[in-house]
C-alpha positions in Angstrom: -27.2 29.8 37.0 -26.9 31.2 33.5 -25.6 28.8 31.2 -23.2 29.9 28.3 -23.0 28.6 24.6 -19.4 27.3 23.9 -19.1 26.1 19.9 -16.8 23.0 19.4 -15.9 21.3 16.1 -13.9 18.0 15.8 -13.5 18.5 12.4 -12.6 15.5 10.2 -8.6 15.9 9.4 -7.7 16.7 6.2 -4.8 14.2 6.0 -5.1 14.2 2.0 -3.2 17.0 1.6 -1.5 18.1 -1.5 1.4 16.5 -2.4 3.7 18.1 -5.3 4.8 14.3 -6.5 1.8 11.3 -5.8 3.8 8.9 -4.3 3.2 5.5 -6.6 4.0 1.7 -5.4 7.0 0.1 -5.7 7.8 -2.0 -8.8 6.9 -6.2 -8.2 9.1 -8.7 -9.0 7.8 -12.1 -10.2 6.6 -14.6 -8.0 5.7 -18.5 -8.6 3.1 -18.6 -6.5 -0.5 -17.7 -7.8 -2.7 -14.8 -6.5 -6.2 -16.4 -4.8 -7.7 -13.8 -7.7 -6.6 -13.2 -11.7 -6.2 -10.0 -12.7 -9.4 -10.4 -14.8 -11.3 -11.4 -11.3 -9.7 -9.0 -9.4 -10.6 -5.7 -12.1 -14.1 -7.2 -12.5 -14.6 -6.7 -8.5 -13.6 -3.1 -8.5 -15.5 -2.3 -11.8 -18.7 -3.8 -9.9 -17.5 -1.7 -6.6 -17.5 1.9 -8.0 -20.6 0.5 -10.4 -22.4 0.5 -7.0 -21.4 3.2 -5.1 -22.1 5.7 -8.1 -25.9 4.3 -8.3 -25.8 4.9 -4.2 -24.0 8.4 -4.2 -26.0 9.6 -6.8 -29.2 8.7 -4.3 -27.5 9.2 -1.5 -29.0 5.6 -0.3 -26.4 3.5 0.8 -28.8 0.2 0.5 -27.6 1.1 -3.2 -23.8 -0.6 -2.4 -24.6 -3.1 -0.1 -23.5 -5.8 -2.6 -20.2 -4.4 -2.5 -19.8 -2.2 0.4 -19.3 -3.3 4.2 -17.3 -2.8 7.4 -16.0 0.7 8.1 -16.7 1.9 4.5 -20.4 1.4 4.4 -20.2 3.2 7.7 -18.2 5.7 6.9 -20.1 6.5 3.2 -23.5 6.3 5.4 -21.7 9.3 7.2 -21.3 11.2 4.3 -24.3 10.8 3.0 -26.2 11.6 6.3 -24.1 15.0 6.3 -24.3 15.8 2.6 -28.0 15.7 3.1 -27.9 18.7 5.2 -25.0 20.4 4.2 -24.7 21.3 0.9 -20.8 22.7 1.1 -20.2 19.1 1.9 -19.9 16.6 -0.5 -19.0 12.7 -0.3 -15.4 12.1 -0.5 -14.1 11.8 -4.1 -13.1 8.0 -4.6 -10.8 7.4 -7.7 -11.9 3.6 -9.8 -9.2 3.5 -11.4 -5.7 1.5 -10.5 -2.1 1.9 -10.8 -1.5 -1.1 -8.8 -3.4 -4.6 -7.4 -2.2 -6.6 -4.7 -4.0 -10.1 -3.8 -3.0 -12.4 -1.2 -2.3 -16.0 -1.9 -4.8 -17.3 0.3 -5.8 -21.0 0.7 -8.3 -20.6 3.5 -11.1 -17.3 4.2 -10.9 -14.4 4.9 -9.6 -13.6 2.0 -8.1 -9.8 0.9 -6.9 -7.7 -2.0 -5.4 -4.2 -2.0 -5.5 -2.0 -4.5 -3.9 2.0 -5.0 -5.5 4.6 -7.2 -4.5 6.6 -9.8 -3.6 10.3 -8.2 -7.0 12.0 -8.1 -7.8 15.4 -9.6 -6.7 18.3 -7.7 -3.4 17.3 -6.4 -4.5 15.0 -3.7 -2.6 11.3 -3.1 -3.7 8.4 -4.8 -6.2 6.2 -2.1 -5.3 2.8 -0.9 -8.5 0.3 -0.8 -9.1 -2.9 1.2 -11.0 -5.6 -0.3 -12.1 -9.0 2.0 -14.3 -11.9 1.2 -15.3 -13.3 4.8 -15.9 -16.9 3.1 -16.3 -18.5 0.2 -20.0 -18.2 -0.1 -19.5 -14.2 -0.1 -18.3 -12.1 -2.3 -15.5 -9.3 -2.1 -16.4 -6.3 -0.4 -14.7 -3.1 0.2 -14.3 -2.3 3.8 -11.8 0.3 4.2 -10.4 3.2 2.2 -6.9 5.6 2.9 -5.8 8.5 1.3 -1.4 7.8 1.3 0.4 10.6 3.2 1.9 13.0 1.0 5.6 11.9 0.0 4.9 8.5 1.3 6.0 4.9 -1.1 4.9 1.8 -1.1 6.6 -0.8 -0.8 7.4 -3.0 -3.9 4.4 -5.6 -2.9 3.3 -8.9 -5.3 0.4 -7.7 -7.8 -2.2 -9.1 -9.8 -0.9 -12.4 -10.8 1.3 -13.3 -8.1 -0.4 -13.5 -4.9 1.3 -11.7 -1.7 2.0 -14.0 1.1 -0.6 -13.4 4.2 1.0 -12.8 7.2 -0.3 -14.0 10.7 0.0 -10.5 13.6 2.4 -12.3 15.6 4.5 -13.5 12.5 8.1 -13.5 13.7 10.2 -13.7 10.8 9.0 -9.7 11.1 10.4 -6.9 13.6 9.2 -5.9 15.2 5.6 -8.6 14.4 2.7 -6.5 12.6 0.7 -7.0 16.0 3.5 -5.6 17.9 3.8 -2.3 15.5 0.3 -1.8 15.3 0.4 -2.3 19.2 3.0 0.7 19.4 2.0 2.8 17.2 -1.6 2.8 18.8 0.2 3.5 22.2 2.0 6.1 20.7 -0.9 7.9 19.7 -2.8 7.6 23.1 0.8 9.4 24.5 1.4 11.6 22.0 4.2 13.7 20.6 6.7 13.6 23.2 6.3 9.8 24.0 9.7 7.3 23.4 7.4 5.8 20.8 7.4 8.9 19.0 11.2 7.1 18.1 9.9 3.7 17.2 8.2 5.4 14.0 8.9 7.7 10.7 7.1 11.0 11.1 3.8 11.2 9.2 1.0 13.6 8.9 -1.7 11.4 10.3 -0.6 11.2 14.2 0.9 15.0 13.6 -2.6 16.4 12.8 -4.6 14.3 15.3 -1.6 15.6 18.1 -2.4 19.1 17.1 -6.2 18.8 17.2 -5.6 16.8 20.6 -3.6 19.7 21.7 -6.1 23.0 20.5 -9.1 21.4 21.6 -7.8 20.4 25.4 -6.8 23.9 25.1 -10.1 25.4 24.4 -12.1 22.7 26.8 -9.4 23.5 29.5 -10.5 27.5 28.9 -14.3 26.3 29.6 -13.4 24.5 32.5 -13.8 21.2 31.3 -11.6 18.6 29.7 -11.2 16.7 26.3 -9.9 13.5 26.0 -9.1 10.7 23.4 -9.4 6.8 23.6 -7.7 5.1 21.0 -8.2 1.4 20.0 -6.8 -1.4 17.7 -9.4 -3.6 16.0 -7.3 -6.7 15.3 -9.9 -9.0 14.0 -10.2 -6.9 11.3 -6.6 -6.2 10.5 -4.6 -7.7 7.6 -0.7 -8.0 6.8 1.0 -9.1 3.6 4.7 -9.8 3.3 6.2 -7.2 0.9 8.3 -8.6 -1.9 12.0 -7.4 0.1 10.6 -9.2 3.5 8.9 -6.8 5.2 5.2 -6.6 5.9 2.1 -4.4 4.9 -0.7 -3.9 7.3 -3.8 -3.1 7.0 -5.6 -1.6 10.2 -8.7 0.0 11.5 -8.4 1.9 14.6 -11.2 3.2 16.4 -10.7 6.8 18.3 -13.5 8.6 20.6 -13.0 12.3 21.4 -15.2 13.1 24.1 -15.7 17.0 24.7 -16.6 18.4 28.3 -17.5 21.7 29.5 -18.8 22.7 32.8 -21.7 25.3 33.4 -21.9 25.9 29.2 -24.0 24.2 27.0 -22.1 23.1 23.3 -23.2 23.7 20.2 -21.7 22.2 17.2 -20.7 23.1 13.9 -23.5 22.9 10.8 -20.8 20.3 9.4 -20.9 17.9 12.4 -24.4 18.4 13.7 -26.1 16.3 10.8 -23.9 13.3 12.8 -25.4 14.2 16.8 -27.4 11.0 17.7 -29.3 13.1 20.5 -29.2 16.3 22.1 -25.3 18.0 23.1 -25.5 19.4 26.8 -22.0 19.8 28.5 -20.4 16.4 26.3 -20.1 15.1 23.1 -18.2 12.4 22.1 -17.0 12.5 18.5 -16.6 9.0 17.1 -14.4 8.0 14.1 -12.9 4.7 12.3 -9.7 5.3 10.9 -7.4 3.4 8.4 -4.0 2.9 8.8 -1.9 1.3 6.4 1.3 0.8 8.2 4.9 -0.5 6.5 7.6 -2.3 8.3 10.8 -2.9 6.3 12.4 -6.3 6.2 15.0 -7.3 8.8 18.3 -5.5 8.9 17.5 -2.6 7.3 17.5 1.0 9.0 14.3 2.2 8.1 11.9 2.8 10.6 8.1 1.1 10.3 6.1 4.0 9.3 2.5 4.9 7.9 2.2 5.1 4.5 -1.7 5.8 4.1 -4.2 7.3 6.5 -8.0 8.7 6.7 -9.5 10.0 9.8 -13.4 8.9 9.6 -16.2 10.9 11.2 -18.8 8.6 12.0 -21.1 9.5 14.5 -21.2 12.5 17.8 -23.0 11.6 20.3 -24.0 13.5 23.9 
């Protein structure tokens, strides 16, 4: 039987967009209670960050930020690294170093976390929200995750450099809904997509909008090749963070895993120049794209009307495989 050649690109969403007005955080009240970093200790860490990754991008070896990088953002710059090597149209993603606002939790005990939001970058694009965490005290701060905030998004008014934000456990009641129960929600809402009840539960943002109409084109075009496509969506809790915001509400932090597996029947698939640097193998009839997100989700404090909603997100490409 004659095979035929069906091209298929998960591209990597571009949730950065352009926003007209950079949304900026919220202004932070004073607070007795000291930060687990200065502002000196916390500035110092991020100077030695983007120290690193410039030596690395500028090798393209990510041994180069090791120091400093780990997590999902060592994987996810090892990504772009692997593809800018092949592709020349495609460069690294463009990280801004320097800050408009700091937030460190007041920690007593490891792992410990700061958060930090950029300056707008050139071009128009939203500023990027950074996660910082030292697994114990014998290691040092490392950045693990990176978001660019949805356009019109705020944050909210949070505890910066000098007066620590206080961590909050997932199930932390004083919270509604808990940050585990939002995170679990808005997960499931994205495994059901646009037209689940969750859809309610939630402010609209351009992160689950984009990855519902990607869902939606692709299952059409699989479906026209007689095969199917079909995402698996998954929390990673033990590496999710919240922080009480200065009004009562919480911040969290959350990777989220998502495979898109690609199936055709009686075709063989044949990626784009962009995402075939990423294939660990040979594409037949499958591929499976695989990508860490980040998710910075908001809940407001009790009482008020406002619906939890994200307020930074980045879809990360990180491997295909057959």
């Amino acid at each position: 039987m004659r095979r035929t050649v069906v091209a298929v690109t998960v591209a990597v969403l571009a949730l950065a967009g352009c926003a007209a007005a950079p949304p900026v955080p919220g202004a932070t009240p004073s607070l007795e209670a000291e930060a687990a970093l200065t502002e000196p200790q916390a500035a110092a860490i991020i100077e030695s960050t983007f120290a690193e990754l410039s030596a690395a991008d500028a090798a393209k070896d990510p041994e180069l930020f090791a120091p400093r990088f780990a997590a999902d953002a060592a994987l996810v710059r090892g990504a772009e690294y692997t593809v800018a090597g092949k592709v020349a149209e495609a460069p690294v993603s463009v990280l801004p170093e320097q800050m408009q606002g700091i937030y460190v939790s007041r920690s007593e005990t490891w792992p410990r976390m700061f958060a930090a939001v950029s300056e707008p970058p050139e071009g128009e694009l939203t500023p990027v929200v950074y996660l910082w965490v030292q697994e114990s005290v014998e290691q040092p701060y490392r950045l693990v995750a990176w978001a660019h905030m949805i356009p019109g998004a705020v944050l909210p008014a949070m505890p910066g450099q000098i007066n620590g934000a206080e961590p909050l456990a997932l199930g932390e009641e004083g919270i509604d809904p808990s940050p585990r129960k939002a995170l679990e929600d808005y997960v499931e809402y994205l495994r059901q997509g646009a037209d689940s009840e969750l859809a309610a539960a939630f402010a609209p943002d351009s992160y689950s909008e984009q990855l519902f109409g990607a869902r939606a084109a692709l299952s059409k075009a699989a479906k026209g090749a007689s095969g199917a496509y079909v995402d698996t969506v998954q929390p990673d809790f033990a590496s999710t963070f919240a922080l009480a915001t200065s009004d009562g509400g919480a911040l969290i932090f959350a990777p989220i895993e998502i495979a898109s597996s690609f199936k055709v029947k009686d075709a063989t698939l044949k990626l784009s120049a962009r995402d075939a640097p990423l294939l660990q193998g040979t594409a037949k009839d499958t591929v499976t794209y695989n990508y860490r997100d980040f998710v910075v989700l908001s809940v407001p404090p009790p009482g008020q009307e406002e619906l939890p909603g994200v307020v930074a997100a980045e879809h990360h490409l990180v491997s295909i495989k057959p």
